[in-house]
Structure formats: C-alpha cells, structure tokens
TORKOL-4160 file (C-alpha; in steps of 0.2 Angstrom, whole numbers, padded with zeros to 4 digits, m for minus):
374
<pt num="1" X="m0009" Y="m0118" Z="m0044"/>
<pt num="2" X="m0022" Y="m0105" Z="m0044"/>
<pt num="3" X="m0014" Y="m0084" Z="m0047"/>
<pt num="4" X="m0025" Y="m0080" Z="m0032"/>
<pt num="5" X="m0015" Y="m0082" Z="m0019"/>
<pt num="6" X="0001" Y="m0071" Z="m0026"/>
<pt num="7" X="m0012" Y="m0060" Z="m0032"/>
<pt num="8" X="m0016" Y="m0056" Z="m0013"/>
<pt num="9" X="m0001" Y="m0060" Z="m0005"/>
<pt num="10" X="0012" Y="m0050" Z="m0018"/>
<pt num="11" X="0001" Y="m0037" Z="m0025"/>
<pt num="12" X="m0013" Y="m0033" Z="m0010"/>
<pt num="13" X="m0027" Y="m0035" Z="m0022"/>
<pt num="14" X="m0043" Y="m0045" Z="m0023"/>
<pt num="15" X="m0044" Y="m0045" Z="m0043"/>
<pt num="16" X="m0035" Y="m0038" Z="m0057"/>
<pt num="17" X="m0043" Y="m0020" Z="m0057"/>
<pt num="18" X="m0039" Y="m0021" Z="m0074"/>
<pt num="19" X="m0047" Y="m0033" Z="m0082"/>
<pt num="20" X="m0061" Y="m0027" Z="m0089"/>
<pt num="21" X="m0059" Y="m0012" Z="m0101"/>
<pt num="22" X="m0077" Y="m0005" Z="m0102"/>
<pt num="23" X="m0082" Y="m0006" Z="m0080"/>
<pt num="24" X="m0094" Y="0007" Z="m0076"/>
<pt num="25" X="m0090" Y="0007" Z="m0059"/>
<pt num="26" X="m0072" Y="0012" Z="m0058"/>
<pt num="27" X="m0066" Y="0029" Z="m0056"/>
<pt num="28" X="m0065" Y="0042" Z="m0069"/>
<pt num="29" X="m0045" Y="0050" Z="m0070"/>
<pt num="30" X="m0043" Y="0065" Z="m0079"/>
<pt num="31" X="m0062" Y="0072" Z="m0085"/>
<pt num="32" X="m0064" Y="0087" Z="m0073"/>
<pt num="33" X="m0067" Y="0098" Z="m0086"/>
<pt num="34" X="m0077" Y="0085" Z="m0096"/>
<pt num="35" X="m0089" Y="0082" Z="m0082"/>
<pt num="36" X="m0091" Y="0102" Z="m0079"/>
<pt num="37" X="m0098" Y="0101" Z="m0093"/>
<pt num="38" X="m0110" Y="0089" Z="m0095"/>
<pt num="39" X="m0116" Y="0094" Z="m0077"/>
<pt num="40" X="m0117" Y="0112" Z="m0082"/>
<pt num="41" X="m0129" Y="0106" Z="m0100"/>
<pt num="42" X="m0138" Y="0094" Z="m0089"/>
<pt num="43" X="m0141" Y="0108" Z="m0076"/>
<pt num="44" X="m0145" Y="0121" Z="m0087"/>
<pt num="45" X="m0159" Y="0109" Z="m0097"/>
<pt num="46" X="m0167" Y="0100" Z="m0085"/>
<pt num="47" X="m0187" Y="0103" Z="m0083"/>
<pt num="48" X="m0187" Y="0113" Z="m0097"/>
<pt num="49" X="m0200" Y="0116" Z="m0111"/>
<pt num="50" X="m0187" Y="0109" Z="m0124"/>
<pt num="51" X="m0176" Y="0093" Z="m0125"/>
<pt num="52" X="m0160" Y="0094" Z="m0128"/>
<pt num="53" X="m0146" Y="0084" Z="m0138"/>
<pt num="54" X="m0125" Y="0085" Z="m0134"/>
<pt num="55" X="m0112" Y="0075" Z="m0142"/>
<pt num="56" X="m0098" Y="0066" Z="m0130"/>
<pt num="57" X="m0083" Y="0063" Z="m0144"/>
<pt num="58" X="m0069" Y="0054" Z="m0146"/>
<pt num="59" X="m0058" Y="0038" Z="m0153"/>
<pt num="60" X="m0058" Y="0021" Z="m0148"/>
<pt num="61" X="m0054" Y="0019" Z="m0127"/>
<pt num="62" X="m0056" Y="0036" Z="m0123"/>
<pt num="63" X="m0070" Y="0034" Z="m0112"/>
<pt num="64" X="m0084" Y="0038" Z="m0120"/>
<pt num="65" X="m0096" Y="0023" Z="m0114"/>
<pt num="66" X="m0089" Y="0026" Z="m0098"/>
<pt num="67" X="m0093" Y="0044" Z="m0098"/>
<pt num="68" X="m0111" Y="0038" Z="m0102"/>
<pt num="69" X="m0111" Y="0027" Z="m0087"/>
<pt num="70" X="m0106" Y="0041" Z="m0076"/>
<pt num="71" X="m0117" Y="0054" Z="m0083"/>
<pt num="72" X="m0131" Y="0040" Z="m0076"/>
<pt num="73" X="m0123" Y="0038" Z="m0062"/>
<pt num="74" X="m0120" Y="0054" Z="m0058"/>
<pt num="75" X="m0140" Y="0056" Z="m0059"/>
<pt num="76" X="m0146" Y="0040" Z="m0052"/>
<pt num="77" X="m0150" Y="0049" Z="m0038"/>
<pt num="78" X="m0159" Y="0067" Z="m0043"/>
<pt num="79" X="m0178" Y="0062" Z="m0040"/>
<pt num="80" X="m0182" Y="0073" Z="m0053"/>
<pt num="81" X="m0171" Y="0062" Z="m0066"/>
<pt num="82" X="m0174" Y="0046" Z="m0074"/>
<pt num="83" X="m0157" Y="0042" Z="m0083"/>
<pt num="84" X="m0156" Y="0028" Z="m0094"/>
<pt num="85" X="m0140" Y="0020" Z="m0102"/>
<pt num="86" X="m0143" Y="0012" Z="m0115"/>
<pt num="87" X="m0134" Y="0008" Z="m0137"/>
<pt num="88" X="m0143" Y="0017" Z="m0150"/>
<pt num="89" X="m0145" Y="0002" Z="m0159"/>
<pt num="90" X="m0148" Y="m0016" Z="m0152"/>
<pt num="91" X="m0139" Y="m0034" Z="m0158"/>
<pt num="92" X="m0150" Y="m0040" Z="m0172"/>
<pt num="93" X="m0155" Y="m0028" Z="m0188"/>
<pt num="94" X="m0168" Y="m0015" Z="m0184"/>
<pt num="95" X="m0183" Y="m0013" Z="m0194"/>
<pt num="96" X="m0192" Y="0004" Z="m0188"/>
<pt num="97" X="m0177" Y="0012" Z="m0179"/>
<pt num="98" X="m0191" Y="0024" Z="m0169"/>
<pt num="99" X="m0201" Y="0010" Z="m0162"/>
<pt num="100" X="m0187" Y="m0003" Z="m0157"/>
<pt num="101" X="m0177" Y="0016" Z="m0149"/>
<pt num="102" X="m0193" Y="0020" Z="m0138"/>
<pt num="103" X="m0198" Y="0003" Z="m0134"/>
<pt num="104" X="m0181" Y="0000" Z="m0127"/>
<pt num="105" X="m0182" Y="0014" Z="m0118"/>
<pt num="106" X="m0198" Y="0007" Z="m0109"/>
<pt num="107" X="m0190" Y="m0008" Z="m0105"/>
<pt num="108" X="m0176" Y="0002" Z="m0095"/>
<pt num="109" X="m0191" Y="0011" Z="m0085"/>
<pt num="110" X="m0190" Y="0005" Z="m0067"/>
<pt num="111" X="m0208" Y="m0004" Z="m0064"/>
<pt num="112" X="m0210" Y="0008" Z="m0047"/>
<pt num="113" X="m0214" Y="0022" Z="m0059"/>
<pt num="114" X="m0227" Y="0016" Z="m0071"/>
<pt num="115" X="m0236" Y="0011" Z="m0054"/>
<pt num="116" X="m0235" Y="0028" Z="m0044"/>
<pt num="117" X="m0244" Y="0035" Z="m0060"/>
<pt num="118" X="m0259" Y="0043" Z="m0053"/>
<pt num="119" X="m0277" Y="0037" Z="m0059"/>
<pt num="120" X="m0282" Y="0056" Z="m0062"/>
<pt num="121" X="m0269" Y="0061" Z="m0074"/>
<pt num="122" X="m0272" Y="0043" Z="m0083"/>
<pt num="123" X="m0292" Y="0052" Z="m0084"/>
<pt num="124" X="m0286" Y="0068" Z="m0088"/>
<pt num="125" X="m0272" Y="0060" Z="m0103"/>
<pt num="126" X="m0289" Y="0047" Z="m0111"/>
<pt num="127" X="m0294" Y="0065" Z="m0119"/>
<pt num="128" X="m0278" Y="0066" Z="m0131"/>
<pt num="129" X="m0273" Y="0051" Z="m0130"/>
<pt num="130" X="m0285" Y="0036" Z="m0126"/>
<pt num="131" X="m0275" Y="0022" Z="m0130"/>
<pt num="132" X="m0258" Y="0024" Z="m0123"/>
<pt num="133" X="m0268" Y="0027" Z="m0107"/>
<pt num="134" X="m0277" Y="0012" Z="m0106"/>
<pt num="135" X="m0258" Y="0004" Z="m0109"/>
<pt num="136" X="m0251" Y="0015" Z="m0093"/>
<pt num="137" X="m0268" Y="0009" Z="m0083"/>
<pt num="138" X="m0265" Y="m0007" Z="m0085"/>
<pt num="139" X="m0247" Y="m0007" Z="m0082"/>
<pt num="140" X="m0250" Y="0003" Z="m0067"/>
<pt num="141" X="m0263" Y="m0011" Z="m0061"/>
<pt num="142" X="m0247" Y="m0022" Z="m0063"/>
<pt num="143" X="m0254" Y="m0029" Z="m0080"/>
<pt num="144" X="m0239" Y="m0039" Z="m0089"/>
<pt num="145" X="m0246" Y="m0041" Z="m0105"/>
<pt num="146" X="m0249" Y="m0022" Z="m0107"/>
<pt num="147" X="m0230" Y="m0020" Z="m0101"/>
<pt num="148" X="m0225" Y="m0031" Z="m0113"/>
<pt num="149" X="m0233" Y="m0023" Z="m0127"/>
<pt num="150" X="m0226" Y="m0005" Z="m0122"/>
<pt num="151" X="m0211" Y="m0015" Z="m0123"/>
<pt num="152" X="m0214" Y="m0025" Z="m0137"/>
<pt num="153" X="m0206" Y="m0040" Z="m0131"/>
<pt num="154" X="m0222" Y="m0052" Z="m0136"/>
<pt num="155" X="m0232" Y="m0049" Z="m0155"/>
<pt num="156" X="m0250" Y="m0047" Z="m0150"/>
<pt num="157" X="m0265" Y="m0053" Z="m0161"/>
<pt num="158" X="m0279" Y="m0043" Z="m0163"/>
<pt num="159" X="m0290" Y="m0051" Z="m0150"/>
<pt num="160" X="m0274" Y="m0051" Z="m0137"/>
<pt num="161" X="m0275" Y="m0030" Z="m0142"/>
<pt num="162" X="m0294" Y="m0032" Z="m0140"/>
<pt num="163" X="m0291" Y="m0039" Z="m0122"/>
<pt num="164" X="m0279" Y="m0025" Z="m0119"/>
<pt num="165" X="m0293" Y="m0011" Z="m0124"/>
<pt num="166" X="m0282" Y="m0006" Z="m0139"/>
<pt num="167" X="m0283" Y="m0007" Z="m0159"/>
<pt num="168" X="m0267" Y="m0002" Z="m0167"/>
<pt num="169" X="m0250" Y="m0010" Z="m0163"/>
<pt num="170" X="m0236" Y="0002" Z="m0158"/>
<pt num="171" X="m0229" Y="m0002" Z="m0176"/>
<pt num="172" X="m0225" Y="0015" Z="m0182"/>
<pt num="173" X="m0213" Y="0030" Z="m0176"/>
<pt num="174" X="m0227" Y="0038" Z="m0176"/>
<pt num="175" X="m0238" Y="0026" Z="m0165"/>
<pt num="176" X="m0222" Y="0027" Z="m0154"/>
<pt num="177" X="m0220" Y="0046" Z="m0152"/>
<pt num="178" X="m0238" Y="0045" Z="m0145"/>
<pt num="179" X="m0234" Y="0033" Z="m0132"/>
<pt num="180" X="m0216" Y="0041" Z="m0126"/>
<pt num="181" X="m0229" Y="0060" Z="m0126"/>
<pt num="182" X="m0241" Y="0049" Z="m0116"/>
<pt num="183" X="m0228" Y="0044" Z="m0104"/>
<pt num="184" X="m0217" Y="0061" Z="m0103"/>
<pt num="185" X="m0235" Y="0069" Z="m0098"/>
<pt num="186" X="m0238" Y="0056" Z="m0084"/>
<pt num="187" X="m0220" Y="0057" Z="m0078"/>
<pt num="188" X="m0218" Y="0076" Z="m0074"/>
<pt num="189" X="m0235" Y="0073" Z="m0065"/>
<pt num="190" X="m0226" Y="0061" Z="m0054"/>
<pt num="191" X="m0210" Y="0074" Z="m0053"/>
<pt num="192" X="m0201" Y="0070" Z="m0066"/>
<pt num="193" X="m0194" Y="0082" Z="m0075"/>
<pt num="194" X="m0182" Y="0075" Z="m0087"/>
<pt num="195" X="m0176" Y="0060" Z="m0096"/>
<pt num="196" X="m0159" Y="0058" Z="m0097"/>
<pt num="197" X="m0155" Y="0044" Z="m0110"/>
<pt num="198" X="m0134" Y="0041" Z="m0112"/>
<pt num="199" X="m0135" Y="0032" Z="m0129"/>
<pt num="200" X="m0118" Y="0023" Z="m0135"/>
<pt num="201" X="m0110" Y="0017" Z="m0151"/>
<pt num="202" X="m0119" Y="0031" Z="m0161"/>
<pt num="203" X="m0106" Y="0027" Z="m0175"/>
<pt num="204" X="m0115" Y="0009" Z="m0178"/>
<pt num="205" X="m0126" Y="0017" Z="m0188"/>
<pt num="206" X="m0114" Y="0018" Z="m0201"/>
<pt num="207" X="m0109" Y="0000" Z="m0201"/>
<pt num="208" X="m0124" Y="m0008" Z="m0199"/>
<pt num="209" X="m0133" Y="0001" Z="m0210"/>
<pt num="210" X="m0136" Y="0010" Z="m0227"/>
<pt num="211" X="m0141" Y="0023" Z="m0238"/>
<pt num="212" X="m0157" Y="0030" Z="m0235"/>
<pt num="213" X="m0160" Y="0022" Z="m0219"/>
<pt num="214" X="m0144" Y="0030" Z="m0211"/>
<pt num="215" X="m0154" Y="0046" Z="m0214"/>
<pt num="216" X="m0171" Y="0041" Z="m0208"/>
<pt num="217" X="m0161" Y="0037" Z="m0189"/>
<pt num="218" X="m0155" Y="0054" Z="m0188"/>
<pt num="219" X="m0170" Y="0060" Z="m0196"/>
<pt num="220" X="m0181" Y="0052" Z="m0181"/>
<pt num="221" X="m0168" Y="0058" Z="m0167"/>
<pt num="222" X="m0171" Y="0076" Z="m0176"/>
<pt num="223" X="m0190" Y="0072" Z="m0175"/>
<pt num="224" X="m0187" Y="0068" Z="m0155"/>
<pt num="225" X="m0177" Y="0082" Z="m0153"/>
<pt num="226" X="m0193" Y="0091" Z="m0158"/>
<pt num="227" X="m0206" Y="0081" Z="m0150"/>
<pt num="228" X="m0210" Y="0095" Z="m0137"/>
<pt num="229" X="m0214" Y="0107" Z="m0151"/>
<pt num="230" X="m0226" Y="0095" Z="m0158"/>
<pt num="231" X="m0244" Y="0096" Z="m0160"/>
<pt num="232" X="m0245" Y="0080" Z="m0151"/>
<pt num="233" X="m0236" Y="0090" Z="m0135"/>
<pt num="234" X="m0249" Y="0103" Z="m0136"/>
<pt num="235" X="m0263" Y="0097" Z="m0136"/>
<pt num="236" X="m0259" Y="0087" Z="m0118"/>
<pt num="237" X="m0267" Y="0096" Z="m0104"/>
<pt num="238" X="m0250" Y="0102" Z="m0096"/>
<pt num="239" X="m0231" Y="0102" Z="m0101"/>
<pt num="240" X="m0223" Y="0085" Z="m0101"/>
<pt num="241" X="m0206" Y="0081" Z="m0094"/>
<pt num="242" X="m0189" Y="0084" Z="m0107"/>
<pt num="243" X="m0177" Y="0075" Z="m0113"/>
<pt num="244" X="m0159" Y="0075" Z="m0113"/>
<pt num="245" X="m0150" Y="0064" Z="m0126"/>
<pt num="246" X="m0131" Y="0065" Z="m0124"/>
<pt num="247" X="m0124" Y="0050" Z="m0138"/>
<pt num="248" X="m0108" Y="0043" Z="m0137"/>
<pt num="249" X="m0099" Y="0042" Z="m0153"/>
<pt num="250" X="m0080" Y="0039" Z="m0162"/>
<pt num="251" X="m0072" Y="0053" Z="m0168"/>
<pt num="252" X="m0073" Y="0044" Z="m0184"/>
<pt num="253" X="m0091" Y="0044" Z="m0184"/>
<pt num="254" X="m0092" Y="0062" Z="m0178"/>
<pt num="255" X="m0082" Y="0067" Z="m0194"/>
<pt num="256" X="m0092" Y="0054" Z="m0206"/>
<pt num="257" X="m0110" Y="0065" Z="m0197"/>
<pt num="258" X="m0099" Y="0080" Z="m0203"/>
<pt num="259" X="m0095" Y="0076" Z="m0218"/>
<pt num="260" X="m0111" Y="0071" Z="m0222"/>
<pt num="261" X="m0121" Y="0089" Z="m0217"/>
<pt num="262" X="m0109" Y="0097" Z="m0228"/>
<pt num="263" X="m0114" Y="0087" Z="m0243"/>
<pt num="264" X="m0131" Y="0092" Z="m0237"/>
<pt num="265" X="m0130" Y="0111" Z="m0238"/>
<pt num="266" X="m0135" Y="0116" Z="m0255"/>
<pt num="267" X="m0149" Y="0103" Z="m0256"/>
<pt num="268" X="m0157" Y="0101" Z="m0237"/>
<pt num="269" X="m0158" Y="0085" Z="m0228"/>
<pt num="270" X="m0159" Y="0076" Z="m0211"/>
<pt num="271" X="m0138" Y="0079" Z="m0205"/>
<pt num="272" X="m0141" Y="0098" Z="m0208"/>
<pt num="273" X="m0159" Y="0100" Z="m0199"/>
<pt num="274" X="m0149" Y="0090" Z="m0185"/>
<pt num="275" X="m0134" Y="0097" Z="m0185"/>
<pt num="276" X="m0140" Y="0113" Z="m0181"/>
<pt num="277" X="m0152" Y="0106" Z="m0165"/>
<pt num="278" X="m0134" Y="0102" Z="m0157"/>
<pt num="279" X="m0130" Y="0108" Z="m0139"/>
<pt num="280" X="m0114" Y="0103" Z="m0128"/>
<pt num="281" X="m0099" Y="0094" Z="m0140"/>
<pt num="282" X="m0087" Y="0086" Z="m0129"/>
<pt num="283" X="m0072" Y="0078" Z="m0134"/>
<pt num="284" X="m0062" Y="0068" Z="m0124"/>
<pt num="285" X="m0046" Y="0072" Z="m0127"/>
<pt num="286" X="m0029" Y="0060" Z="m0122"/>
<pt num="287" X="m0023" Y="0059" Z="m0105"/>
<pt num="288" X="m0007" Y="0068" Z="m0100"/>
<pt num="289" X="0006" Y="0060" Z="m0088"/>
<pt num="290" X="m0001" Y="0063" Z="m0071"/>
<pt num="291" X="m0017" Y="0057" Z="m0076"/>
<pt num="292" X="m0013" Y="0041" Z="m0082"/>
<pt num="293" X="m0004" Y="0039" Z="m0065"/>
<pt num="294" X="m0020" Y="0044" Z="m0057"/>
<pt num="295" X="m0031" Y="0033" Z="m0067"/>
<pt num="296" X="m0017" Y="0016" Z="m0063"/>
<pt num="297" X="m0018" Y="0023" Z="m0044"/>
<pt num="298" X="m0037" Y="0024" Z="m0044"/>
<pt num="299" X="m0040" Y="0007" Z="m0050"/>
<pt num="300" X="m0027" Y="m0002" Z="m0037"/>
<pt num="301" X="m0035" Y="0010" Z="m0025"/>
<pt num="302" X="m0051" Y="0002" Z="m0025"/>
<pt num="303" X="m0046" Y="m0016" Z="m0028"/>
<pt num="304" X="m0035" Y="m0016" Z="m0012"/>
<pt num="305" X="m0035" Y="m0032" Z="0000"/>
<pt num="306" X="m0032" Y="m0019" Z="0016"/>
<pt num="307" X="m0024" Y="0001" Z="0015"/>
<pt num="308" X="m0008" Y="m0002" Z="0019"/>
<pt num="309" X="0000" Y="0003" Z="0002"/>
<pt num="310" X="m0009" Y="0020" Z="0003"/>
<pt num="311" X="0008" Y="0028" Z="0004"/>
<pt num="312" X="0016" Y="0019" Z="m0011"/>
<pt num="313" X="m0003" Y="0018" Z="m0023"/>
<pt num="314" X="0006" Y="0012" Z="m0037"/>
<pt num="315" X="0014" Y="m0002" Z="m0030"/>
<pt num="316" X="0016" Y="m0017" Z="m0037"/>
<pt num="317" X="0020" Y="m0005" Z="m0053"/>
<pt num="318" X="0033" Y="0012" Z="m0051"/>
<pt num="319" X="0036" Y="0027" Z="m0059"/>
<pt num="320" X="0045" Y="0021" Z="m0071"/>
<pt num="321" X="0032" Y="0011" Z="m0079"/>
<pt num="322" X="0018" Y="0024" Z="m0078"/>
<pt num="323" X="0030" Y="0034" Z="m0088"/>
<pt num="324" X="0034" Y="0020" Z="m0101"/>
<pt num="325" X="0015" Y="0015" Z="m0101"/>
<pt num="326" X="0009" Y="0033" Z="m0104"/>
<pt num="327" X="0022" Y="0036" Z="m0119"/>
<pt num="328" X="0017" Y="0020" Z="m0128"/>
<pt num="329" X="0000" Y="0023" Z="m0125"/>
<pt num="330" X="m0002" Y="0044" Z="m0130"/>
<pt num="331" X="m0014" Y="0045" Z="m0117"/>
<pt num="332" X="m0027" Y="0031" Z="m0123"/>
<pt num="333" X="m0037" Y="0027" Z="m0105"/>
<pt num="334" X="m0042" Y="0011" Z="m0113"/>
<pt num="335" X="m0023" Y="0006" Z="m0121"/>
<pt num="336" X="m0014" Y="0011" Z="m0102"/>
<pt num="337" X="m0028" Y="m0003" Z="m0096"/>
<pt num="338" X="m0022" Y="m0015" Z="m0105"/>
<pt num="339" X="m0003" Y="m0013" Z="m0104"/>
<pt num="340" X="m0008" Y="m0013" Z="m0085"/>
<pt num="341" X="m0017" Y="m0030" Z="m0088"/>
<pt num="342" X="m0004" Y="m0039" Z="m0097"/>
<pt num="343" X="0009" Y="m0033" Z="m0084"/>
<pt num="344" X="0002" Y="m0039" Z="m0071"/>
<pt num="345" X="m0005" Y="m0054" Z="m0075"/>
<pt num="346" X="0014" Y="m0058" Z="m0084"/>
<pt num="347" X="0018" Y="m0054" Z="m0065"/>
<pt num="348" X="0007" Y="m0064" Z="m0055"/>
<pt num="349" X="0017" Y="m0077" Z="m0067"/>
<pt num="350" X="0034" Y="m0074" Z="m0064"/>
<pt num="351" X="0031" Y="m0070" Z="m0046"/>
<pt num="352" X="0038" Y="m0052" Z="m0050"/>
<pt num="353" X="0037" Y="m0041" Z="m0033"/>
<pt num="354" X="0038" Y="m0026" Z="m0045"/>
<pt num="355" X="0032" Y="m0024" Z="m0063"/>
<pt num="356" X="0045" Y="m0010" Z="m0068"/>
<pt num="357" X="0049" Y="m0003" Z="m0085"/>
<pt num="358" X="0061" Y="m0018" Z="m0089"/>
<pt num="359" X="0048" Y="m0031" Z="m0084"/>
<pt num="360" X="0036" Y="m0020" Z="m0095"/>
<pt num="361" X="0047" Y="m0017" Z="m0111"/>
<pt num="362" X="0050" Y="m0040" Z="m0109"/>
<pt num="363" X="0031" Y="m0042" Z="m0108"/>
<pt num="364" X="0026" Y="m0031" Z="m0123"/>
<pt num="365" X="0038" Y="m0039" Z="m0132"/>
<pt num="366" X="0033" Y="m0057" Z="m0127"/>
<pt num="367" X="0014" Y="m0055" Z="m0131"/>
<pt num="368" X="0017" Y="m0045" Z="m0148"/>
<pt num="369" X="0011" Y="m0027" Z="m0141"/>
<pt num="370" X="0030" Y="m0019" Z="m0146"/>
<pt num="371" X="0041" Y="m0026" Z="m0159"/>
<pt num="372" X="0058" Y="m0022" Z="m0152"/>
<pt num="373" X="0065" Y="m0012" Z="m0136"/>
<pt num="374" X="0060" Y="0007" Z="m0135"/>
C-alpha cells in the first residue's frame, strides 16, 4: 500500500521535504551572515568598470550549490542583473575550456534579451566588431541557426558560416572573448549592468583534468577577470556591462588552489596572477544546534498539508532528535538532511506517530549510518 496516505494523514505533509539533497528552492537556515556578504560584494560591484571574482568555500553538504542557487535567486529579479547558475565544467571532456565556458553561458541567456537588442547599438558595435554583430542581428531577427552557433550547439561548414555573414568559427578563447565583449556592450545598452554567473564544482578541475590544462582553466578565468581592461574593451564605443563570478568550491579544492600558488611564488604562473585578483572568500562554516532545528523546521514548514502544526514545527520529529541529529552530524546541512530522510521514510513504515531519538538511534543502526548505540 502506497506511503502516501500516512505521509498525510500521520505527518501533515505532501512529500518528504527531505528527499532531495541539493533543492534550490528550500530555504536557507543559518547563512545570515554568509548572505550579508555576498549581498554587500554584489552591491558594491555591480555596474562597475571592473568584473569581479569571490570564492564561496566549504566541504561536502555544506551548501555551497545552494548558496549558488540563491545568490540567483536572490537577483532573478534586479533588471539591472542577468544571474546565471551554471557548473564550471560540463558532463563530457572539454576541449577549449573558454569556448565551451562562454558558449554555455549564451545558452543560459533568456531569448527576450538578444531580441530587445537595439538595431543602432548592433550599427554602432559593426565598427569593432563586425562579426559577432552580424550574429546578435540575426539572433535579434529571431535567427536560430545564428543562436546556435553563439551557442555552439550545431558545427557549421563553411557555406552554413557564409549564410550566416561570418568567416571564422567561434573556435578559439580568443574568438570567444570577442563575442562575450560584443554581448556585455549590447547588454548595458539595454540596462544591464552586470552578469552575475554562480559557477559550481570549481574542484572538478582537479579531477577531470591534468597537468597543464588545469592551468590554462584558471588562466582563462584570470584572462575573464581581466577582460574589461582589455584592448578589446576599449576600443567599444562606450563601457560594457561587468561580471561578477562567484565559484563554488570544496574546501579541498580551495586548499589544493592554495597549494598550488605557493609552489608558484618564486617562478610566476596562472594560480598566483589569479590569486591575487580575488575579492569576497566565504566559507560556510557548520551549523550550530538551533540552526539545524531551524533548517528541519523550515523544510516541514513548507511541505505542510494545512498550518495546524505551526505551534509544534517540528512535529512528526522532537527535540530530542534535532539534538541527536545535529551531534551525529557536526552541523553538516546536507548529513542532517539525510538522517531526516531515512527517519521518516523508516516512519512512514512502521507507522511511527513520532520519530524520537530512540526510533533515530534503531534506524541508523538498521540502515548501517552508526555502528552501535551512541
């Protein structure tokens, strides 16, 4: 028989608010001070004549892709932002890391703002830069092939290119910086002023690659970081939009980065000349025990079937097993989560009216997450 009707009837939810790990759309418990931050870097950036990179640290289900998420969200809003979530490196093996990085950045540019590009500032950007303005004509005359070769979702041949008014592929960091220029120019015309990109699993570049192409990634996000300064950039006819990076990564891959600019300092090299363009660090530090009740509270808050618990939020868990939860944890945000969901779901078994410490400590044991009782 089908969980769904205990689920409702016992508990007073619609799903188990803590099945997924990763959802962007809970609530954050616990980050005032992390999202002070961010806020204040963002605000003190945004529209400037510079872009700008910060750091959001920490380990494994601390929150930084959900940090990510609401650093977007928290802008989705501000005409004057585009904010983009998006993983510094995609599933399958990356060839030129600054082609594949901008062009999936274009595919994350809603299609209402290559069309309110105005004809005029195409005109006035055809003197710098003649090709990626044919591209953002088309695209703004709602031409799918040109979106799809910003994009580079289809290989054009060379007549397909001559159709399109172009000669050169966008096959080079170089070729791509033009283009990302091109379309930071048109943007601020259009109100724009910044880009905000949250980029996750920054530590993937460690794993997924080696040797010297680990430095030519971090040399091409120093060469973004620097893009504004460029003679590209000057030679547009008026200041293009910023951008903000803020890149999510482990704390293990914020020490390997470290590591690596040390061994750099006598001899020069791509970690050191990025190191020293950083803004904001933020770490995400453990939760303490009110938080971790707040962040169990907030996730049965909004899964509710009707208010009536309001009074009791933790219900069906007690006091007793946020305590247990958060001392088995240290404050993990993504470990409480998943004691939660093995509780409940051990519950909605059993029938249990209350998931307790007791009922925890026999489900932890039963599923292999502690070996004997606390």
């Amino acid at each position: 028989m089908s969980t769904k009707p205990y689920l409702e009837q016992l508990y007073d939810l619609r799903e188990n608010p803590f099945a997924s790990r990763t959802d962007p759309t809970v609530d954050m418990a616990g980050r005032e001070e992390e999202k002070a931050a961010w806020t204040e870097a963002i605000e003190r950036r945004k529209g400037r004549p510079a872009n700008a990179i910060h750091f959001i640290v920490g380990d494994y289900g601390f929150g930084k892709t959900l940090s990510l998420h609401k650093i977007t969200q928290q802008y989705s809003h501000d005409p004057e932002i585009l904010a983009i979530f998006m993983k510094m490196l995609p599933e399958d093996r990356v060839r030129m890391f600054g082609v594949d990085f901008v062009q999936r950045v274009f595919r994350k540019v809603p299609d209402g703002i290559f069309r309110s590009f105005a004809p005029q500032d195409i005109d006035a950007l055809r003197q710098v830069y003649p090709e990626p303005a044919r591209i953002f004509e088309r695209i703004m005359l709602d031409g799918n092939e040109a979106r799809f070769f910003l994009q580079g979702e289809v290989s054009f041949t060379a007549a397909q290119l001559s159709k399109l008014g172009v000669r050169r592929k966008i096959d080079r960091t170089d070729i791509a910086k033009e283009y990302l220029l091109a379309f930071l120019f048109l943007a601020k015309k259009v109100g724009l002023q910044t880009l905000l990109l949250a980029v996750d699993e920054v530590e993937y570049v460690f794993s997924q690659m080696r040797g010297a192409n680990i430095s030519l990634v971090f040399n091409t996000l120093r060469s973004f970081y620097d893009l504004l300064d460029s003679p590209g950039a000057r030679q547009l006819p008026s200041p293009p939009a910023n951008v903000i990076f803020f890149l999510g990564i482990s704390s293990a891959g914020w020490q390997k980065l470290n590591d690596l600019s040390r061994r750099e300092q006598t001899e020069g090299g791509p970690f050191q000349a990025l190191m020293r363009r950083f803004g904001e660090i933020i770490e995400l530090s453990p939760l303490g025990e009110a938080e971790t009740r707040d962040l169990i509270a907030l996730r049965l808050r909004r899964n509710r079937v009707t208010e009536k618990y309001e009074d009791r939020p933790l219900i069906p868990y007690d006091e007793s097993f946020v305590g247990y939860v958060y001392r088995l944890s240290l404050g993990n945000p993504g470990e409480i989560v998943k004691y939660c969901d093995y509780a409940l779901e051990e519950g909605l078994k059993e029938k249990a009216k209350l998931l307790d410490r007791g009922f925890a400590e026999q489900t932890f044991i039963a599923h292999g997450l502690i070996i004997e009782l606390d």
